[in-house]
PDB file of N, CA, C and O in Angstrom, chain B, residues numbered from 101:
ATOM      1  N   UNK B 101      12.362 -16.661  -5.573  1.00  0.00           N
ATOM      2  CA  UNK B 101      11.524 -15.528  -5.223  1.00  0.00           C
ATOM      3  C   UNK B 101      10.267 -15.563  -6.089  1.00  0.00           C
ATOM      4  O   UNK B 101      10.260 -15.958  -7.255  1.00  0.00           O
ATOM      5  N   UNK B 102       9.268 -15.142  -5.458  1.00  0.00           N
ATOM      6  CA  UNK B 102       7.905 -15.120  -6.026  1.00  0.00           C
ATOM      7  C   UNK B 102       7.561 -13.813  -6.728  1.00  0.00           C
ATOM      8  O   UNK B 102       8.111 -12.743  -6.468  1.00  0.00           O
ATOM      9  N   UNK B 103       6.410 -14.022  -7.826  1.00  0.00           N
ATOM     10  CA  UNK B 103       6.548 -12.666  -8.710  1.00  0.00           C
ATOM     11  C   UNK B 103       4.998 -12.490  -8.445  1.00  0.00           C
ATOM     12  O   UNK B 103       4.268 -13.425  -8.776  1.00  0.00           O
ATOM     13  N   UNK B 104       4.377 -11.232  -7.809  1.00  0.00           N
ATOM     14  CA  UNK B 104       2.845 -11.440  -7.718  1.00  0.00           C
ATOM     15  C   UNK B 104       2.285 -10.329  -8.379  1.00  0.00           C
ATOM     16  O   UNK B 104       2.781  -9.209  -8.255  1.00  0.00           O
ATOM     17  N   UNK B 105       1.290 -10.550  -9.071  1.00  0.00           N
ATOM     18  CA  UNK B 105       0.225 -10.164 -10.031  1.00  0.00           C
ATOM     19  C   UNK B 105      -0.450  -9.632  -9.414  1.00  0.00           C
ATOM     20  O   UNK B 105      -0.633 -10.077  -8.280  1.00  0.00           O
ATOM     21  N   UNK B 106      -0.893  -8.874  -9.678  1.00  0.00           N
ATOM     22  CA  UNK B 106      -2.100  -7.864  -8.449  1.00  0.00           C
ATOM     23  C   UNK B 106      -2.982  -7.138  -9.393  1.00  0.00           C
ATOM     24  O   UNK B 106      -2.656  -6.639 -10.470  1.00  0.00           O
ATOM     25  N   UNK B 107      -3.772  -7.150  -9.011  1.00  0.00           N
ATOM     26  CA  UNK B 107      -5.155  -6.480  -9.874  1.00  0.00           C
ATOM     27  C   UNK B 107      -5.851  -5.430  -8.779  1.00  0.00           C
ATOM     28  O   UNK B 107      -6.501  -5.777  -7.793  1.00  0.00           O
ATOM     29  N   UNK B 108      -5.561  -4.087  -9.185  1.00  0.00           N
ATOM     30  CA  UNK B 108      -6.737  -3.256  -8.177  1.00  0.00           C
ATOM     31  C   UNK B 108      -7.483  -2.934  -8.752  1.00  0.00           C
ATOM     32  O   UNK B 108      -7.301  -2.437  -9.863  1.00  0.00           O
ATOM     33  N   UNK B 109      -8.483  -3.078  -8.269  1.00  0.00           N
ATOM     34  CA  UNK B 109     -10.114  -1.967  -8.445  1.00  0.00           C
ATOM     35  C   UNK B 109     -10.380  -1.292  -7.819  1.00  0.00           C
ATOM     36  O   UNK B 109     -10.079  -1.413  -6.631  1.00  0.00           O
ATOM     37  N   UNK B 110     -11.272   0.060  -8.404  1.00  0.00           N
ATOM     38  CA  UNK B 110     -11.737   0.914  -7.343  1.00  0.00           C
ATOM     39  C   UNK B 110     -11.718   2.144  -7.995  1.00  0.00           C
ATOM     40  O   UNK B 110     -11.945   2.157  -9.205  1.00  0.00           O
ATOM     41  N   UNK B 111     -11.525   3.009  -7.497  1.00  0.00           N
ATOM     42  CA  UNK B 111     -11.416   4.705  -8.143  1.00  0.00           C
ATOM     43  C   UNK B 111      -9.839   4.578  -8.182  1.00  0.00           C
ATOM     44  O   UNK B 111      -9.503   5.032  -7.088  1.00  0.00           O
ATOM     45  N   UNK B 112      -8.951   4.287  -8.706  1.00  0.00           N
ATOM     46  CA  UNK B 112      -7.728   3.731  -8.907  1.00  0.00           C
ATOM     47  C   UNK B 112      -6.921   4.594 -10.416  1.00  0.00           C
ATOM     48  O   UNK B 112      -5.710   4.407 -10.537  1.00  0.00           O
ATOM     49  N   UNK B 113      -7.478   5.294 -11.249  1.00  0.00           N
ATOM     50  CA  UNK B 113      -7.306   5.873 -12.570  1.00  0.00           C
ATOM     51  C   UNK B 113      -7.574   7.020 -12.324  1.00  0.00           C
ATOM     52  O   UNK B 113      -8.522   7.356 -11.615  1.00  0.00           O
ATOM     53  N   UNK B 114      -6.837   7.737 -12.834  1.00  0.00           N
ATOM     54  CA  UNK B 114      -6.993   9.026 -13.315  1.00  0.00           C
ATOM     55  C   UNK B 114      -6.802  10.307 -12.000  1.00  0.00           C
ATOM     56  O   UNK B 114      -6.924  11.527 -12.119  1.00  0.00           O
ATOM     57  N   UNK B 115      -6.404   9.347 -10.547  1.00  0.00           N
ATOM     58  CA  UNK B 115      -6.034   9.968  -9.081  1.00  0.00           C
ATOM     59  C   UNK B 115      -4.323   9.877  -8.951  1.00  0.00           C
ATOM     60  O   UNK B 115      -3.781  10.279  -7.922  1.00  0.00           O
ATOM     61  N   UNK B 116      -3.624   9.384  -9.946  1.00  0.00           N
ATOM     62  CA  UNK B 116      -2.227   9.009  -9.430  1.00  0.00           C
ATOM     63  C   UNK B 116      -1.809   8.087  -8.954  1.00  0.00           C
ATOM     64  O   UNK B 116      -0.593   8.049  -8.762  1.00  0.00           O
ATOM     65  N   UNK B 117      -2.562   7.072  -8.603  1.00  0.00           N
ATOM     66  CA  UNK B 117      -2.516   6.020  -8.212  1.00  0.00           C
ATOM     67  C   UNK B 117      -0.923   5.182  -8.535  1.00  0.00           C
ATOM     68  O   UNK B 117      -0.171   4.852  -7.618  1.00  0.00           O
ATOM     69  N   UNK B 118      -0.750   5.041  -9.381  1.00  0.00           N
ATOM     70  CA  UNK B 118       0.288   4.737 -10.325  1.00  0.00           C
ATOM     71  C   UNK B 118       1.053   5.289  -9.904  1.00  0.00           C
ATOM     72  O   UNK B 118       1.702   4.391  -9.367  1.00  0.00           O
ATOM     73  N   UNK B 119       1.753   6.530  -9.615  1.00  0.00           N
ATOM     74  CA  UNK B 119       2.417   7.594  -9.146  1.00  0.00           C
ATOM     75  C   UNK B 119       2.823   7.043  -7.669  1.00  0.00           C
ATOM     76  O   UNK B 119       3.998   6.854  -7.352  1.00  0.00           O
ATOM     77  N   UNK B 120       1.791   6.820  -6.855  1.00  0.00           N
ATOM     78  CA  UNK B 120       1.524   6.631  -5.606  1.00  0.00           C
ATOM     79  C   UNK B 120       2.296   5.140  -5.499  1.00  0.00           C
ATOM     80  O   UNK B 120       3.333   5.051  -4.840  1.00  0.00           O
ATOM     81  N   UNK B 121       1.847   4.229  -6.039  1.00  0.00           N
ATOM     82  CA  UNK B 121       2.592   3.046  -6.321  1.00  0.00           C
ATOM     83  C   UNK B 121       3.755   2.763  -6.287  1.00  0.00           C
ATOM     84  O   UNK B 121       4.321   2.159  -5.376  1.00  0.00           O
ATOM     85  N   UNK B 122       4.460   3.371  -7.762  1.00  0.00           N
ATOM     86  CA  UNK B 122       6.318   3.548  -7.750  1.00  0.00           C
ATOM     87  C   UNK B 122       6.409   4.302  -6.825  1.00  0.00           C
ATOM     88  O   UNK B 122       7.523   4.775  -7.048  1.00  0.00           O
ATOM     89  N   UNK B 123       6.055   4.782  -5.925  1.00  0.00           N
ATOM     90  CA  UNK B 123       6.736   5.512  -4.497  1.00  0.00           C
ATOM     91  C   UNK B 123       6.725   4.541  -3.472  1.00  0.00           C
ATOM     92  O   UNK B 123       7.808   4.507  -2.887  1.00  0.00           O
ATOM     93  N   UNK B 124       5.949   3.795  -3.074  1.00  0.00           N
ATOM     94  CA  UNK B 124       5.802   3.034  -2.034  1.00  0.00           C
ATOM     95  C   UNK B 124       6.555   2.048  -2.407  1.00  0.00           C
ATOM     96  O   UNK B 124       7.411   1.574  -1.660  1.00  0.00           O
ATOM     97  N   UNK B 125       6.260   1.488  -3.967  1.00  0.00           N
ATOM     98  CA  UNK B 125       7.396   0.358  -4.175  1.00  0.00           C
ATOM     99  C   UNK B 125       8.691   0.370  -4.379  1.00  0.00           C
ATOM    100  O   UNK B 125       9.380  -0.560  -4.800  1.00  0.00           O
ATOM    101  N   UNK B 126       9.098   1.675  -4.009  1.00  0.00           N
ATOM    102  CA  UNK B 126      10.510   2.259  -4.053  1.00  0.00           C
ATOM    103  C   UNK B 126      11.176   2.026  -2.828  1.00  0.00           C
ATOM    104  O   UNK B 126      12.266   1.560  -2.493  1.00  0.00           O
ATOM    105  N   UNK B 127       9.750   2.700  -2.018  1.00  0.00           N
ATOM    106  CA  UNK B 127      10.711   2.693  -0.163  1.00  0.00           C
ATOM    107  C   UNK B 127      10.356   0.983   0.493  1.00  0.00           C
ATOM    108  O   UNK B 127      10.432   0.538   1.638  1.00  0.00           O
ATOM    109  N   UNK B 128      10.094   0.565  -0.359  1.00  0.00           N
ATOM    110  CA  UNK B 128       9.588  -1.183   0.176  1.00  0.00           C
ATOM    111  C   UNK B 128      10.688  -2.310  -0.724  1.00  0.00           C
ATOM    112  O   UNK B 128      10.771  -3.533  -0.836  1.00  0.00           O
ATOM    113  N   UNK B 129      11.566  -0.909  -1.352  1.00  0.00           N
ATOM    114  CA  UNK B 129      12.674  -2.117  -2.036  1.00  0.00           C
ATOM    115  C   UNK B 129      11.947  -2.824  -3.655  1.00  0.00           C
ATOM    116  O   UNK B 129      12.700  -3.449  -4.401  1.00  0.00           O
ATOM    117  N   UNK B 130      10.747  -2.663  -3.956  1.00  0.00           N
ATOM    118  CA  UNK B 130       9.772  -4.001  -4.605  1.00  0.00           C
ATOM    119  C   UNK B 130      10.505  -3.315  -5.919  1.00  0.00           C
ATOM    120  O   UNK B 130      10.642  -2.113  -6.152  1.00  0.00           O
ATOM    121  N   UNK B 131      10.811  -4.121  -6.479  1.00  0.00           N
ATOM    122  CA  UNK B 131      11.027  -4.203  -8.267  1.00  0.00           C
ATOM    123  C   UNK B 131       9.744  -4.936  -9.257  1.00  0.00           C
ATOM    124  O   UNK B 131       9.287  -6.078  -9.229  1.00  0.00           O
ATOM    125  N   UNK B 132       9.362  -3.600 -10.224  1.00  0.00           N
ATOM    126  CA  UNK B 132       8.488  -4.450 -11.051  1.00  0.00           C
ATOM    127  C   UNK B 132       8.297  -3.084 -11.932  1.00  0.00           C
ATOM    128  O   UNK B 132       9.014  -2.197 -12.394  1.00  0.00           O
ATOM    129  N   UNK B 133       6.311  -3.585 -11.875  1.00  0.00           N
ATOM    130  CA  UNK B 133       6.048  -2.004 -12.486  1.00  0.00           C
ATOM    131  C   UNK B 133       4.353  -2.141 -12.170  1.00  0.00           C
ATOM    132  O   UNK B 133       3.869  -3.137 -11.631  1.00  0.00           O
ATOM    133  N   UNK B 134       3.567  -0.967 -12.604  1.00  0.00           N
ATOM    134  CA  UNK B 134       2.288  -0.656 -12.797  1.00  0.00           C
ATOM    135  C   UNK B 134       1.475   0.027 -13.455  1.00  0.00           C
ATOM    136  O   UNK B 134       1.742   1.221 -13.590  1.00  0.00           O
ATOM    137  N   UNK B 135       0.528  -0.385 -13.921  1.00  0.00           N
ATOM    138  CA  UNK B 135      -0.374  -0.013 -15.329  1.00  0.00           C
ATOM    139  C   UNK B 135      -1.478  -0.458 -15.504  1.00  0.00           C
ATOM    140  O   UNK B 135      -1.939  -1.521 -15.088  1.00  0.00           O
ATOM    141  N   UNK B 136      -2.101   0.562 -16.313  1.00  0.00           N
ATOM    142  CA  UNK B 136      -3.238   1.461 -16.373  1.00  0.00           C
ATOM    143  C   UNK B 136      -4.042  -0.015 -17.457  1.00  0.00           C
ATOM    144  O   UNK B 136      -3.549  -0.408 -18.514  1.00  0.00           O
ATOM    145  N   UNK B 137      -5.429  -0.630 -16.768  1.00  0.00           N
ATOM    146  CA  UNK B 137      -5.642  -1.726 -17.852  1.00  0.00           C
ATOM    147  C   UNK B 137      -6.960  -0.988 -18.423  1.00  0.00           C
ATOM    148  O   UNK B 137      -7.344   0.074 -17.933  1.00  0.00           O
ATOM    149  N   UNK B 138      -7.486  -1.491 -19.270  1.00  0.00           N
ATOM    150  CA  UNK B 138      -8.488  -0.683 -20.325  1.00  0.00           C
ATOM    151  C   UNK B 138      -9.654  -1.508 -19.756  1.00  0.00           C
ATOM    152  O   UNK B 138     -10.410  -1.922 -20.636  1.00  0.00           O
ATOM    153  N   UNK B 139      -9.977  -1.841 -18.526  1.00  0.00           N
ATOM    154  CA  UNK B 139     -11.309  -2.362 -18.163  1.00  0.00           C
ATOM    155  C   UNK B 139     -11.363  -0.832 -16.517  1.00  0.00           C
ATOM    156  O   UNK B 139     -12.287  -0.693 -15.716  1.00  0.00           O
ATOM    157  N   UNK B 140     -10.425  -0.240 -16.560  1.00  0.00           N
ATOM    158  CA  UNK B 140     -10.370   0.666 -15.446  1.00  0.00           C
ATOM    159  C   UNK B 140     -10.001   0.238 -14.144  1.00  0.00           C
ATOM    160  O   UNK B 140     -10.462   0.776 -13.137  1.00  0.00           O
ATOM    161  N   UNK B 141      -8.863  -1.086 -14.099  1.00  0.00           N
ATOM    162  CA  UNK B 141      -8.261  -1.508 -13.090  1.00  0.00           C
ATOM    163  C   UNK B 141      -6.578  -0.818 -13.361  1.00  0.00           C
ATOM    164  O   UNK B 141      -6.154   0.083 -14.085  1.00  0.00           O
ATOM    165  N   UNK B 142      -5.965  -1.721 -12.419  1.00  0.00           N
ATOM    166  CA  UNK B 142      -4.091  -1.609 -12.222  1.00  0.00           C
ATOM    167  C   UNK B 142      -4.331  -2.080 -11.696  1.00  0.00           C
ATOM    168  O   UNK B 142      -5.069  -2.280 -10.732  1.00  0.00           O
ATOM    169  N   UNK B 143      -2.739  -2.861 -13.139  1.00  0.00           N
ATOM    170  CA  UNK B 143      -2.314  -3.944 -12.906  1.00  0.00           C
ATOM    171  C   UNK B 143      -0.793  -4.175 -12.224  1.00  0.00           C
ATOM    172  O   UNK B 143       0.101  -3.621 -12.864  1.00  0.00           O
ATOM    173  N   UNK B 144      -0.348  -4.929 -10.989  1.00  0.00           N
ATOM    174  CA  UNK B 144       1.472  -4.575 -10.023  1.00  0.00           C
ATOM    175  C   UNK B 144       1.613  -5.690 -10.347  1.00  0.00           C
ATOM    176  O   UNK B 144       1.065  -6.769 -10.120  1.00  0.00           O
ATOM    177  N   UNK B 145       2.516  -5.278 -10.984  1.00  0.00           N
ATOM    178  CA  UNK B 145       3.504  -7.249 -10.995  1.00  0.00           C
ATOM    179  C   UNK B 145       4.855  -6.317 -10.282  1.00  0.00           C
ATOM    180  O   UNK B 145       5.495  -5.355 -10.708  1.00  0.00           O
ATOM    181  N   UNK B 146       4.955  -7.426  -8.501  1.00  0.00           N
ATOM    182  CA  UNK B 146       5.954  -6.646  -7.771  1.00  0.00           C
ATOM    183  C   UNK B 146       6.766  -8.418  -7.838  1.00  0.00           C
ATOM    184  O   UNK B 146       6.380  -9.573  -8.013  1.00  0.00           O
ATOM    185  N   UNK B 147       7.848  -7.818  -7.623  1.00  0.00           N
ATOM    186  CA  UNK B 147       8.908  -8.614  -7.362  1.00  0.00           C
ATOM    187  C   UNK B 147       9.621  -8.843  -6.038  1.00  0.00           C
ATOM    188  O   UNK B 147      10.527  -8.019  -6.162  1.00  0.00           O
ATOM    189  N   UNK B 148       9.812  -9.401  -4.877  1.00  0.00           N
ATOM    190  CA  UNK B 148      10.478  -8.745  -3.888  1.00  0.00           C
ATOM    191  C   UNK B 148       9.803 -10.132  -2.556  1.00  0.00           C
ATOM    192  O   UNK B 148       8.944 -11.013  -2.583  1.00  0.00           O
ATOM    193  N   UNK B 149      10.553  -9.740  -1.797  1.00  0.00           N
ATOM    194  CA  UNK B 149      10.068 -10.702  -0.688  1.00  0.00           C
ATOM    195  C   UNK B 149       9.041 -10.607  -0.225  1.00  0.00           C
ATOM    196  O   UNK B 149       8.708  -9.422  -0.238  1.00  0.00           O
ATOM    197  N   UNK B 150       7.789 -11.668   0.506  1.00  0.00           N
ATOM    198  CA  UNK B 150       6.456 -12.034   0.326  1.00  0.00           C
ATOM    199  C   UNK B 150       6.168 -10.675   1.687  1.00  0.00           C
ATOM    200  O   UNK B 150       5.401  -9.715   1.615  1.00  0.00           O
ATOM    201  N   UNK B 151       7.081 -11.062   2.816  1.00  0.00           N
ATOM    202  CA  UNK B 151       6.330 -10.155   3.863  1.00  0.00           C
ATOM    203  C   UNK B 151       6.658  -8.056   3.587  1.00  0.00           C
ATOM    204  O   UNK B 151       5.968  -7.109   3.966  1.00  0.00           O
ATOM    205  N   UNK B 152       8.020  -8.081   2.770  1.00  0.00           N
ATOM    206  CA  UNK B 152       7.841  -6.674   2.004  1.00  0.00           C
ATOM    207  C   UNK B 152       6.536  -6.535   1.341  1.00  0.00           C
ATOM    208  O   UNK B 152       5.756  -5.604   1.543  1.00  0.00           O
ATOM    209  N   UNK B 153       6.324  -7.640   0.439  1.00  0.00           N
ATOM    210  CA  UNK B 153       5.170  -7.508  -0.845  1.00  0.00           C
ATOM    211  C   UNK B 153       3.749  -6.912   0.536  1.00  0.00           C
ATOM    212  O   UNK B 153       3.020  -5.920   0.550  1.00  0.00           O
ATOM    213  N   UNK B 154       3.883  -7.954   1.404  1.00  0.00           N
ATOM    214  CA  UNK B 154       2.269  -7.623   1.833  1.00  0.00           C
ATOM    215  C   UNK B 154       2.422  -6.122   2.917  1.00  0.00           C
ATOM    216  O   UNK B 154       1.430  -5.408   3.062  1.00  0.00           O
ATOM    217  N   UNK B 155       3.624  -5.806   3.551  1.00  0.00           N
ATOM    218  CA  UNK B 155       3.510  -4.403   3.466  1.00  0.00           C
ATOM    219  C   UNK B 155       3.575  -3.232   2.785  1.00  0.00           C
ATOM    220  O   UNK B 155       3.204  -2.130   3.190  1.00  0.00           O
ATOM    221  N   UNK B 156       4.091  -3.523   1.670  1.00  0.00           N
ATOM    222  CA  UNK B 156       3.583  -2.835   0.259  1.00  0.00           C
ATOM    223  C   UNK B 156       1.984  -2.675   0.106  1.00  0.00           C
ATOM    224  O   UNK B 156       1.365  -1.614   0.180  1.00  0.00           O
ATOM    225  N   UNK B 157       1.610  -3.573  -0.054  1.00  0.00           N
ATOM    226  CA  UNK B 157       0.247  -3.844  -0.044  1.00  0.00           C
ATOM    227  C   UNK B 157      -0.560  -3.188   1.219  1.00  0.00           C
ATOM    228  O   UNK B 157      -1.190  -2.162   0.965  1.00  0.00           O
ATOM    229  N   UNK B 158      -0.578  -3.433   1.874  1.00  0.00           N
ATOM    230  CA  UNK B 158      -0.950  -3.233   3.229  1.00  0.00           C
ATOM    231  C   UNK B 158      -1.310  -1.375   3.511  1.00  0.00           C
ATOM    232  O   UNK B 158      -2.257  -0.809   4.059  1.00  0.00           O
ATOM    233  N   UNK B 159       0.204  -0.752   2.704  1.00  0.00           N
ATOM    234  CA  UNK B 159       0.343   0.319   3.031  1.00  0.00           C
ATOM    235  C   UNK B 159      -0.579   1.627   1.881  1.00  0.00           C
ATOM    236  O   UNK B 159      -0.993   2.786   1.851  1.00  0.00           O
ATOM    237  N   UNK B 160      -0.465   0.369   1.092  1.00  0.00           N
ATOM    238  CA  UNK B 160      -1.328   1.130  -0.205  1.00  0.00           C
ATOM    239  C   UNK B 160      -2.809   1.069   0.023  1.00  0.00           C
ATOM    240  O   UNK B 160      -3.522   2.048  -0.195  1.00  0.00           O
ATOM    241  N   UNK B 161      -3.315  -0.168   0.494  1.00  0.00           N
ATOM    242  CA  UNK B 161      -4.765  -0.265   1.334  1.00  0.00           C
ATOM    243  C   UNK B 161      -4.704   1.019   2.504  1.00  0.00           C
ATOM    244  O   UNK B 161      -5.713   1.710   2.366  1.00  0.00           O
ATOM    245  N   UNK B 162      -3.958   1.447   3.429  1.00  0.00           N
ATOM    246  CA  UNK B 162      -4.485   2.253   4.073  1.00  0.00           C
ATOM    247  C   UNK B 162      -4.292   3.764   3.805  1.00  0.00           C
ATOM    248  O   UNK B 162      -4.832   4.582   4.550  1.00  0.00           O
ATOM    249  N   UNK B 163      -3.303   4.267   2.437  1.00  0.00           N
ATOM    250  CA  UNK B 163      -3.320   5.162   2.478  1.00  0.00           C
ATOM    251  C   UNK B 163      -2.937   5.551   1.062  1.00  0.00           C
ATOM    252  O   UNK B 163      -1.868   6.142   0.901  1.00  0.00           O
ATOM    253  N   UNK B 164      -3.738   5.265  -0.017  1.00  0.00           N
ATOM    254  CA  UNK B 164      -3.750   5.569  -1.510  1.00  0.00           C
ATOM    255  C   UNK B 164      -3.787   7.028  -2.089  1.00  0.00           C
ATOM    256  O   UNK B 164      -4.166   7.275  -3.234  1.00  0.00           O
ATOM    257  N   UNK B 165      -3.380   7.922  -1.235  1.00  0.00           N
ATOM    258  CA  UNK B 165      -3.646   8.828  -1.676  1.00  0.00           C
ATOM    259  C   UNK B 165      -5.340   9.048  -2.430  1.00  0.00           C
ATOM    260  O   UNK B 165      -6.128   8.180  -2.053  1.00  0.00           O
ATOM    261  N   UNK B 166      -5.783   9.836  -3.178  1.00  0.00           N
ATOM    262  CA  UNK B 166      -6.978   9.668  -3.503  1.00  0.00           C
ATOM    263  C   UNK B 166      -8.011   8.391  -4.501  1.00  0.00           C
ATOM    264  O   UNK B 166      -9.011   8.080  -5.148  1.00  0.00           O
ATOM    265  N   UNK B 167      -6.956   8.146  -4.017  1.00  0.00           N
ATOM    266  CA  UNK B 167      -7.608   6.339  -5.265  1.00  0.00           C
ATOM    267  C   UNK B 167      -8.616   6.238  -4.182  1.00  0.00           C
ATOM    268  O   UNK B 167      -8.635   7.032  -3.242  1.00  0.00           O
ATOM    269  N   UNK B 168      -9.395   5.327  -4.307  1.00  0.00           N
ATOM    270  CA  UNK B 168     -10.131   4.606  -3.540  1.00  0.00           C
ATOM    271  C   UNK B 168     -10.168   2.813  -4.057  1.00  0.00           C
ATOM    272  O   UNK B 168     -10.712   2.398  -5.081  1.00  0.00           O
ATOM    273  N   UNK B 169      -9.695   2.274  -3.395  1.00  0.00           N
ATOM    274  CA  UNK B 169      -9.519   0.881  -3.280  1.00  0.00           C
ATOM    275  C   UNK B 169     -10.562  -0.321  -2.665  1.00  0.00           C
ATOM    276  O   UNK B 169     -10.465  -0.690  -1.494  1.00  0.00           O
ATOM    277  N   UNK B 170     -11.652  -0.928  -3.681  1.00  0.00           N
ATOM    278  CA  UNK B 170     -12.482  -1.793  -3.061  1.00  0.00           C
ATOM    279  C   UNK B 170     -12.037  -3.006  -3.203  1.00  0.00           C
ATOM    280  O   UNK B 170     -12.624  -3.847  -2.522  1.00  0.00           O
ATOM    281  N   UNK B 171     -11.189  -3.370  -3.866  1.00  0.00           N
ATOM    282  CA  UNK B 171     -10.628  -4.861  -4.367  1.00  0.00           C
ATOM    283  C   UNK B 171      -9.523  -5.214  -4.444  1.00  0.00           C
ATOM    284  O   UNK B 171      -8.966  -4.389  -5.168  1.00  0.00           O
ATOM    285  N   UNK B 172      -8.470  -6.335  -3.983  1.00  0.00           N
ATOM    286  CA  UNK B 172      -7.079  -6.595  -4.678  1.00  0.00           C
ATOM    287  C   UNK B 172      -7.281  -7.642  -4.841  1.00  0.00           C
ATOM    288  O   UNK B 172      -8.184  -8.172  -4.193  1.00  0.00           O
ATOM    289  N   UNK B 173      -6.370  -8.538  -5.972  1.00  0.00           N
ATOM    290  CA  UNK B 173      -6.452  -9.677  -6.345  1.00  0.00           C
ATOM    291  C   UNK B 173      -5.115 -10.003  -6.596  1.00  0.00           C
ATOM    292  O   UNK B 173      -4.428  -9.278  -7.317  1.00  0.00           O
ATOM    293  N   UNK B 174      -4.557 -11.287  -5.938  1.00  0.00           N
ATOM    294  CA  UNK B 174      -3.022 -11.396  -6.160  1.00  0.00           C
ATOM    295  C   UNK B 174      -3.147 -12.744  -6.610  1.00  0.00           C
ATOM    296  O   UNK B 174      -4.026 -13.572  -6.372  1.00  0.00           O
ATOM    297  N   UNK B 175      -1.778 -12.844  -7.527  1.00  0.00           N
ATOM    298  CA  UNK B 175      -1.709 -14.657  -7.929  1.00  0.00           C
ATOM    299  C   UNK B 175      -0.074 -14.010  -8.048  1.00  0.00           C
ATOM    300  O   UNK B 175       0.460 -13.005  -8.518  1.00  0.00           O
ATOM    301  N   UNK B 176       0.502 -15.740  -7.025  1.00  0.00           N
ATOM    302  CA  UNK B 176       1.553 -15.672  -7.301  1.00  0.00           C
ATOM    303  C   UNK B 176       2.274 -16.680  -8.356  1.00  0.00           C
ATOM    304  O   UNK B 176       1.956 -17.779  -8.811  1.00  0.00           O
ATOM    305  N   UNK B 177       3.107 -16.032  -8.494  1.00  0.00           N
ATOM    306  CA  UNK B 177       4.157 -17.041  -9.791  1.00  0.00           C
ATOM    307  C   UNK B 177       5.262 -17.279  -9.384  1.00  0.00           C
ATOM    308  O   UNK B 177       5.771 -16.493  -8.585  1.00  0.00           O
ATOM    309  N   UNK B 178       5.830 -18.221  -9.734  1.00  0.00           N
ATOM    310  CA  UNK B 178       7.293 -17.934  -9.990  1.00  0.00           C
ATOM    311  C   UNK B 178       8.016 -17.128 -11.064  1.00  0.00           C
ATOM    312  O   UNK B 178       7.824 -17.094 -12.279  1.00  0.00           O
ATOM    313  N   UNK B 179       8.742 -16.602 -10.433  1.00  0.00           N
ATOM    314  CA  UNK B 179       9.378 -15.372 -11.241  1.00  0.00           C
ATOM    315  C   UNK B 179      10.217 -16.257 -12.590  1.00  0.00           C
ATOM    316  O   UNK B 179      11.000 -17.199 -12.710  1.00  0.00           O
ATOM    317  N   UNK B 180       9.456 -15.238 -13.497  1.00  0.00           N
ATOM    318  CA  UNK B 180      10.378 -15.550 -14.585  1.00  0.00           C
ATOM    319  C   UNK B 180      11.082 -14.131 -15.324  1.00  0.00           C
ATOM    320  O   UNK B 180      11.804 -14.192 -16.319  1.00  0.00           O
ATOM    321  N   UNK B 181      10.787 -13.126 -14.762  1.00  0.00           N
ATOM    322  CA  UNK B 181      11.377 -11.838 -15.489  1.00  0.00           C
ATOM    323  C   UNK B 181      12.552 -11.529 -14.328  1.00  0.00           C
ATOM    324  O   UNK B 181      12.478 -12.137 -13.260  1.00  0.00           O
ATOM    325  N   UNK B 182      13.374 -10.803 -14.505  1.00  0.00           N
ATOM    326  CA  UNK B 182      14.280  -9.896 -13.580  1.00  0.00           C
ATOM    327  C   UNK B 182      13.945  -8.617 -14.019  1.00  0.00           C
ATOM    328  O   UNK B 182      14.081  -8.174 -15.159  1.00  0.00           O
ATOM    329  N   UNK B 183      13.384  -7.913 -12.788  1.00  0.00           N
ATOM    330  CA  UNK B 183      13.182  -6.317 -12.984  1.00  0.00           C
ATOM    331  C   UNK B 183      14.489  -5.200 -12.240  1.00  0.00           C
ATOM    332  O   UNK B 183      14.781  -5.738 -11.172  1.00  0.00           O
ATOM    333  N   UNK B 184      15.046  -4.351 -12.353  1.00  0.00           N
ATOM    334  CA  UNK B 184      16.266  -3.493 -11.855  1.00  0.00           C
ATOM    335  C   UNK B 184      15.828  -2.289 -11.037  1.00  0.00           C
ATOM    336  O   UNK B 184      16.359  -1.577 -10.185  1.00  0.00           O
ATOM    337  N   UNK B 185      14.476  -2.356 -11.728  1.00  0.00           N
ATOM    338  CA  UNK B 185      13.723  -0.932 -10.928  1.00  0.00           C
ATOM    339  C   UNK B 185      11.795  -1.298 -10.471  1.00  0.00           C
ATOM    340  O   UNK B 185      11.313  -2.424 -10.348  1.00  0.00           O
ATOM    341  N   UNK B 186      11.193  -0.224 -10.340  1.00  0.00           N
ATOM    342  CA  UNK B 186       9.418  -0.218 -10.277  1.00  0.00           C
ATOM    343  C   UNK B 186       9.231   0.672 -11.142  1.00  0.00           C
ATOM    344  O   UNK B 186       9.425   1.810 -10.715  1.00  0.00           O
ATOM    345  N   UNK B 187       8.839   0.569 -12.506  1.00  0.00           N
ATOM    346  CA  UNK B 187       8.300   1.559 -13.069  1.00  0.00           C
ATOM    347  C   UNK B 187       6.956   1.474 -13.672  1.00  0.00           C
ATOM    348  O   UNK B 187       6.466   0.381 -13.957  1.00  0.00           O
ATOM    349  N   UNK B 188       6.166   2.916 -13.935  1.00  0.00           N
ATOM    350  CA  UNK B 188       5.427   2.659 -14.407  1.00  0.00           C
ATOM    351  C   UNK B 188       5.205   2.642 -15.747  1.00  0.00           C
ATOM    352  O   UNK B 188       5.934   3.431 -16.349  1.00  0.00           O
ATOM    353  N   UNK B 189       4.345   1.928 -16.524  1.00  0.00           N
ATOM    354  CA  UNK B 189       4.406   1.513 -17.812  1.00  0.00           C
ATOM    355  C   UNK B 189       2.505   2.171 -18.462  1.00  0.00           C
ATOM    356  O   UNK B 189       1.415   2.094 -17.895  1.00  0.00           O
ATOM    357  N   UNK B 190       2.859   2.704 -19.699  1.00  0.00           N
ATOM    358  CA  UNK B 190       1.961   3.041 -20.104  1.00  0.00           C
ATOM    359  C   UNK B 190       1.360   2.906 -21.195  1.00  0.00           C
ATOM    360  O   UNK B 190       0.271   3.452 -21.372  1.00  0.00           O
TER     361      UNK B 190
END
C-alpha cells in the first residue's frame, strides 16, 4: 500500500480545515493524520487505497467547508509507518 504526502494551499488555516479533513478521512476509511505547516499550508499523509485516496481528495476539492483550496501536491511513497486512526496533529 502506498502512503501519499499531500501539501494544500490556499485559505486552508485558521477555517477548520483540519477538522474538515479527519472527517472525510474517517468516512473514506483513510488512516494517517493532518497539520498545520508554518509556511501556511497542510500537510495529509493518508494511508489507504489509491482510488479511496483520490476520492478523499476529490471530495475535499469540492467541498472544504470554508478553506479555500488553490493547490494540491501529492508524492507517493511506500509506506513505511502503520497508522490505526486519522488524526490531527499539532
Amino acid at each position: 500500500m502506498k502512503e501519499y504526502h499531500i501539501i494544500v494551499s490556499g485559505t486552508v488555516q485558521g477555517v477548520c480545515f483540519r477538522a474538515t479533513t479527519k472527517q472525510r478521512a474517517q468516512q473514506f476509511s483513510i488512516k494517517g493524520f493532518v497539520k498545520n505547516l508554518a509556511d501556511g499550508t497542510v500537510k495529509i499523509v493518508a494511508l489507504g487505497p489509491e482510488k479511496l485516496i483520490n476520492e478523499f481528495l476529490d471530495s475535499l476539492k469540492k467541498d472544504a467547508g470554508a478553506a479555500r483550496i488553490t493547490r494540491v501536491d501529492i508524492e507517493k511513497k511506500d509506506s513505511t509507518a502503520s497508522f490505526e486512526s486519522f488524526d490531527i496533529k499539532y
